[in-house]
DOLO-523609 format. One record per residue (C-alpha): residue number from 0; residue in one letter; x, y, z. Coordinates in Angstrom, 3 decimals, decimal comma, m for minus. Last residue first. Layout:
% DOLO-523609
{rec NUM A {X Y Z}}
...
END
This chain:
% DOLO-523609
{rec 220 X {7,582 24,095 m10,843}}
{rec 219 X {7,129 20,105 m9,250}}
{rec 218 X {8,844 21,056 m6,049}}
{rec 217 X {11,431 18,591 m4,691}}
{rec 216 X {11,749 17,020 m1,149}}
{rec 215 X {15,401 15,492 m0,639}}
{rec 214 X {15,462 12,399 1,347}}
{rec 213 X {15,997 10,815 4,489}}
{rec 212 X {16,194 7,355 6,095}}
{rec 211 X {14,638 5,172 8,511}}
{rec 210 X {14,128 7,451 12,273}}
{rec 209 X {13,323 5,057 14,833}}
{rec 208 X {16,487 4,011 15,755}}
{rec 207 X {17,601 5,701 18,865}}
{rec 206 X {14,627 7,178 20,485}}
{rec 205 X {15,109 10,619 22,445}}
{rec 204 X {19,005 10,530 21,081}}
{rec 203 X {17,300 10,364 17,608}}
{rec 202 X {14,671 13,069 17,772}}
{rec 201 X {17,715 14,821 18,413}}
{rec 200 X {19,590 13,882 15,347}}
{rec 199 X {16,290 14,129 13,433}}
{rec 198 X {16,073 18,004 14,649}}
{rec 197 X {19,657 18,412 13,282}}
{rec 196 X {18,698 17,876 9,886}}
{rec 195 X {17,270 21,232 9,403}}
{rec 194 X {14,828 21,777 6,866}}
{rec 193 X {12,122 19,408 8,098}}
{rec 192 X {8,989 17,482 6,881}}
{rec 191 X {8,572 13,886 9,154}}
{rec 190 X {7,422 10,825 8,308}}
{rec 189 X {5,340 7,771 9,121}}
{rec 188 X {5,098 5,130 6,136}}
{rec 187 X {7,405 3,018 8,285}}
{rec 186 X {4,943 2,229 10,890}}
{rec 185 X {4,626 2,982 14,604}}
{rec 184 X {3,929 0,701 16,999}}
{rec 183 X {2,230 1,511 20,665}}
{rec 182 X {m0,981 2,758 20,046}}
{rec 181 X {m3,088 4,618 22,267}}
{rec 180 X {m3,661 7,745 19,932}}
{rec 179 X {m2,858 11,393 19,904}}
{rec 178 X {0,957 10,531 18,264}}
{rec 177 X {m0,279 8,049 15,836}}
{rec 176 X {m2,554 10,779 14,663}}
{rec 175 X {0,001 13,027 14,255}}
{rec 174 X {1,913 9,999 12,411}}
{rec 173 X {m0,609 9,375 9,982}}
{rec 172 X {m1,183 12,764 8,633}}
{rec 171 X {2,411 13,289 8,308}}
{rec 170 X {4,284 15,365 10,465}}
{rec 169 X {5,405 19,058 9,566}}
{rec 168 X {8,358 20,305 11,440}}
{rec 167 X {9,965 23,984 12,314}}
{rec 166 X {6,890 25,469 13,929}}
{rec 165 X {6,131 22,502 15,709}}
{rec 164 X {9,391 21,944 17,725}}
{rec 163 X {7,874 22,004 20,979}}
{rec 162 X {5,291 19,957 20,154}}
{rec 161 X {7,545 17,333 18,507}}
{rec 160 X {9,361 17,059 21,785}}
{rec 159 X {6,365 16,737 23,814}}
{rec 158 X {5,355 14,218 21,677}}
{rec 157 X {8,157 12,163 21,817}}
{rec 156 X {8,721 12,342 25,354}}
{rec 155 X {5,118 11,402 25,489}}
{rec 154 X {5,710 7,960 23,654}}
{rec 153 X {9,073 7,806 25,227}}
{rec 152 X {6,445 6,838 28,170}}
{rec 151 X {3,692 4,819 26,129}}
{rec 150 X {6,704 2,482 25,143}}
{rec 149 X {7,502 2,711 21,448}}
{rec 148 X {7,545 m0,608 18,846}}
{rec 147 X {9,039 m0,274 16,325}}
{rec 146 X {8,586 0,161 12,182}}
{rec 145 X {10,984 2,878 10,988}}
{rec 144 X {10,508 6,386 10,506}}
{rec 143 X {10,293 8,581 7,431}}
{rec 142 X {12,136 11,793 7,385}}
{rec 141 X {11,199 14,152 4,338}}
{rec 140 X {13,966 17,143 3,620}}
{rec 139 X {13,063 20,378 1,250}}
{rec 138 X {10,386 21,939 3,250}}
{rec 137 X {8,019 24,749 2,928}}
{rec 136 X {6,353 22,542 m0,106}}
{rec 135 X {4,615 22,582 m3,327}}
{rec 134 X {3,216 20,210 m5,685}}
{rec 133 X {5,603 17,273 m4,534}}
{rec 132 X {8,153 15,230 m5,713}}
{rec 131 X {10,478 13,330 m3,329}}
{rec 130 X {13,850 12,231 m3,587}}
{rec 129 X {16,671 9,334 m2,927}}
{rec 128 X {16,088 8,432 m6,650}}
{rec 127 X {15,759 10,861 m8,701}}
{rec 126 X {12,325 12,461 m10,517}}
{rec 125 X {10,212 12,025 m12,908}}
{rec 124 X {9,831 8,175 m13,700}}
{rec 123 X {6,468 7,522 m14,570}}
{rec 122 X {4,926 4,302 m12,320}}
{rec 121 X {1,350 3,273 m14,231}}
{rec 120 X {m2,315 3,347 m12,111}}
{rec 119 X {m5,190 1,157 m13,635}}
{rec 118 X {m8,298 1,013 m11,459}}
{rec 117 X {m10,713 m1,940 m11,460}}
{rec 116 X {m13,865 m1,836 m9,645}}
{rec 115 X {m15,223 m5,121 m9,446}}
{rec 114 X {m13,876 m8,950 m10,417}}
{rec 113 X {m16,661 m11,606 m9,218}}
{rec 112 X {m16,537 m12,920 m12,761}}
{rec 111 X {m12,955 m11,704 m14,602}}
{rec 110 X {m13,996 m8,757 m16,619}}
{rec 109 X {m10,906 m6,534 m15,665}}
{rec 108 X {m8,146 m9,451 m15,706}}
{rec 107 X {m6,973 m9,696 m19,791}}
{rec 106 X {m6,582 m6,041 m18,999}}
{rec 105 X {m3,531 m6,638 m16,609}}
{rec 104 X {m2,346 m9,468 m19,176}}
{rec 103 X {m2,611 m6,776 m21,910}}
{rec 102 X {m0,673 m4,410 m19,840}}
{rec 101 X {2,346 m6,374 m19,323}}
{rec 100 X {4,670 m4,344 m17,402}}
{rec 99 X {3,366 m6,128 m13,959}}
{rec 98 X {1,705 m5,376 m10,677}}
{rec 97 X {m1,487 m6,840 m8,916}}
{rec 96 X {m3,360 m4,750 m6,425}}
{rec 95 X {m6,216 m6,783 m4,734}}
{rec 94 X {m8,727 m5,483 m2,168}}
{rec 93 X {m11,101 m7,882 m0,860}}
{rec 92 X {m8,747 m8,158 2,247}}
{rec 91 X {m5,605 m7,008 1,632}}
{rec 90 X {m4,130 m8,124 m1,150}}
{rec 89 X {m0,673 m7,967 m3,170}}
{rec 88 X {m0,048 m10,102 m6,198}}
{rec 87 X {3,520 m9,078 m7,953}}
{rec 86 X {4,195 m10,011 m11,748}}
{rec 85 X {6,415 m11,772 m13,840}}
{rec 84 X {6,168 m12,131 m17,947}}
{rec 83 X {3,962 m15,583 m19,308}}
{rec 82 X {0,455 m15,080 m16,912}}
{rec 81 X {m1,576 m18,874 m17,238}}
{rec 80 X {m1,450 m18,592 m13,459}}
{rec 79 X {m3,051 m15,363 m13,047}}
{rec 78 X {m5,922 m16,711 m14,883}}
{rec 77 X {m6,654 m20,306 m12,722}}
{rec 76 X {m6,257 m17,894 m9,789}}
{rec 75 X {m9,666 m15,840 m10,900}}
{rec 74 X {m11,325 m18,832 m12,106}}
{rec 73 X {m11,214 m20,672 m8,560}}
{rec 72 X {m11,641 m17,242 m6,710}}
{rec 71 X {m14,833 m16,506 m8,670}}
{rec 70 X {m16,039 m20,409 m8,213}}
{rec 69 X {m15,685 m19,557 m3,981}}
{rec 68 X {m17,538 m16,902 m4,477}}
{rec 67 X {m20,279 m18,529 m6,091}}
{rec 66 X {m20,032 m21,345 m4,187}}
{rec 65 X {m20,534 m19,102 m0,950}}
{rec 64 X {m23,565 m17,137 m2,452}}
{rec 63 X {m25,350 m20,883 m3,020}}
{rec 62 X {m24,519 m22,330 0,352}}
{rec 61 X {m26,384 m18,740 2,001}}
{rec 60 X {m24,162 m15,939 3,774}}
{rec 59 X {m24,683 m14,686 6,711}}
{rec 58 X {m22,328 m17,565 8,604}}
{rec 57 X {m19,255 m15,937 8,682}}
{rec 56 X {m17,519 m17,721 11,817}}
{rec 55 X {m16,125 m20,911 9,933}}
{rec 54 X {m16,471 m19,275 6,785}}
{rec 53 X {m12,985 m17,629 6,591}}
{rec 52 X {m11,980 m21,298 7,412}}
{rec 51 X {m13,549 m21,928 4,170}}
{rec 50 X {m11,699 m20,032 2,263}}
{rec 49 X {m8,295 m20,197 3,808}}
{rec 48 X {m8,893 m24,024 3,177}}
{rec 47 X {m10,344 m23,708 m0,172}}
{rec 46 X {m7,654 m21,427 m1,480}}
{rec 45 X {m5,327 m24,173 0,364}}
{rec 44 X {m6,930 m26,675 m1,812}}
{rec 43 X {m6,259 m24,427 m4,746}}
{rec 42 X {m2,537 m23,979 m4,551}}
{rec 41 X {m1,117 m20,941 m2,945}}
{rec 40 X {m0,982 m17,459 m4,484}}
{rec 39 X {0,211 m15,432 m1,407}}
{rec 38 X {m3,059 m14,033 m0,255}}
{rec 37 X {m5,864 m16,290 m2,050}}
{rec 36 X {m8,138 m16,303 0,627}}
{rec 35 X {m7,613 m12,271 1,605}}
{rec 34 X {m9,752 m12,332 m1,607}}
{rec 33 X {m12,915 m13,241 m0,399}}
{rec 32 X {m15,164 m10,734 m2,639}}
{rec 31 X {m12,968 m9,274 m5,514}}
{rec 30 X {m12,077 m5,970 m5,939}}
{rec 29 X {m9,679 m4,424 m7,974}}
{rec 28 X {m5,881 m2,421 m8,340}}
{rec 27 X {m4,133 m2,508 m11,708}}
{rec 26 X {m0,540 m1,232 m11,397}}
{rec 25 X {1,289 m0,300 m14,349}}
{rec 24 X {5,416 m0,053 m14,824}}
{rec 23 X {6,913 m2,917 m12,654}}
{rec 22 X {10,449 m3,771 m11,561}}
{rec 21 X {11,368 m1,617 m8,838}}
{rec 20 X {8,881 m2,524 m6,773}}
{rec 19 X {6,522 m0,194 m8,766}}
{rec 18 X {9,260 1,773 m10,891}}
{rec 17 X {11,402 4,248 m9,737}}
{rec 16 X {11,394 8,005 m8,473}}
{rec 15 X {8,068 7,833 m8,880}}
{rec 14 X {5,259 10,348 m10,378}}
{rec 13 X {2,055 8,182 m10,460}}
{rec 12 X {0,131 8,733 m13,675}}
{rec 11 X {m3,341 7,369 m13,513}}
{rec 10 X {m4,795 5,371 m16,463}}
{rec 9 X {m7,628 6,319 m18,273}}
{rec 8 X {m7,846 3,700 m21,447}}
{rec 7 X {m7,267 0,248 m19,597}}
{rec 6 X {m9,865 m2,011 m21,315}}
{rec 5 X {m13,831 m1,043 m20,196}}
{rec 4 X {m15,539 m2,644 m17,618}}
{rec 3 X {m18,483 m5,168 m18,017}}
{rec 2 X {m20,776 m5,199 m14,965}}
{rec 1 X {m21,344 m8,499 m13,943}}
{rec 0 X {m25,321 m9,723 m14,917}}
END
């Protein structure tokens, strides 16, 4: 029997500078086995098509398990459909995060068959646009990069530059990694902590372009 979850009662607070796409206020983010075959919200028979060319080369699962899933997907669309205000589906494979205002539409979606682990997150406005909140910083600008591609070469210039600078930077998580690794592309959720704007500029003449746009880091006192 499907676990029954409760209605949307703990809901996480995201501090924003807007709301989710600039339109929505709550978030609900689930599980659902074979989503990736309903990315974009197409009709049914390409559900079916995505589905079953998922299939193609999954074969560890038996006829009845795959009609099951396939039913879950089926009912799960049918429901979005039927939705009256706008809303934004995004997936990535099983994961689904669906965004809208209407909270009774996100919690008409919890106890959907084959839906699992929902989470409710809702956008509060706290702070400008153009800024970012945080607990606590050394900083007060954030740098985040563009999407490119970077030859292994400029790569290492890169690096070395960053190295040498590493006292008056903090990179993200992501983007140290990035850094260490063979990869060539970096992605736009990449950034860089600074207090002196003329490090970008520099980072700039080493790779024209990648740097996206900057904004003010604030401290949540």
């Amino acid at each position: 029997m499907k676990e029954s979850y409760k209605l949307a009662t703990d809901i996480i607070t995201v501090n924003r500078n807007r709301l989710f796409y600039n339109q929505y206020r709550y978030c609900l983010r689930l599980g659902i086995d074979d989503a990736s075959s309903l990315r974009g919200l197409p009709d049914l028979d390409k559900i079916d098509d995505n589905f079953d060319f998922y299939y193609t080369w999954r074969k560890s699962y038996e006829t009845k398990e795959r009609t099951r899933r396939r039913d879950n997907l089926h009912g799960f669309y049918k429901h979005l459909i039927t939705a009256v205000d706008p809303f934004k589906f995004v997936v990535s494979n099983w994961v689904v995060w669906i965004y809208s205002s209407d909270l009774n539409f996100l919690n008409s979606i919890i106890n959907l068959p084959g839906v699992t682990i929902p989470e409710f997150s809702e956008a509060v406005i706290t702070h400008p646009i153009g800024t970012v909140l945080l607990k606590k910083s050394d900083y007060c600008r954030r740098t985040f990069l563009r999407r490119t591609q970077v030859s292994a070469d400029k790569k290492q210039v890169l690096k070395n530059f960053f190295n040498n600078h590493h006292g008056s930077i903090k990179l993200s998580g992501s983007f140290k990694i990035w850094l260490d690794d063979c990869t060539t592309h970096t992605y736009d959720y990449y950034f860089i902590d600074h207090n002196d704007d003329s490090l970008i500029v520099l980072m700039s003449l080493l790779h024209p372009g990648l740097a996206r746009t900057t904004v003010d880091l604030l401290v949540d006192k």
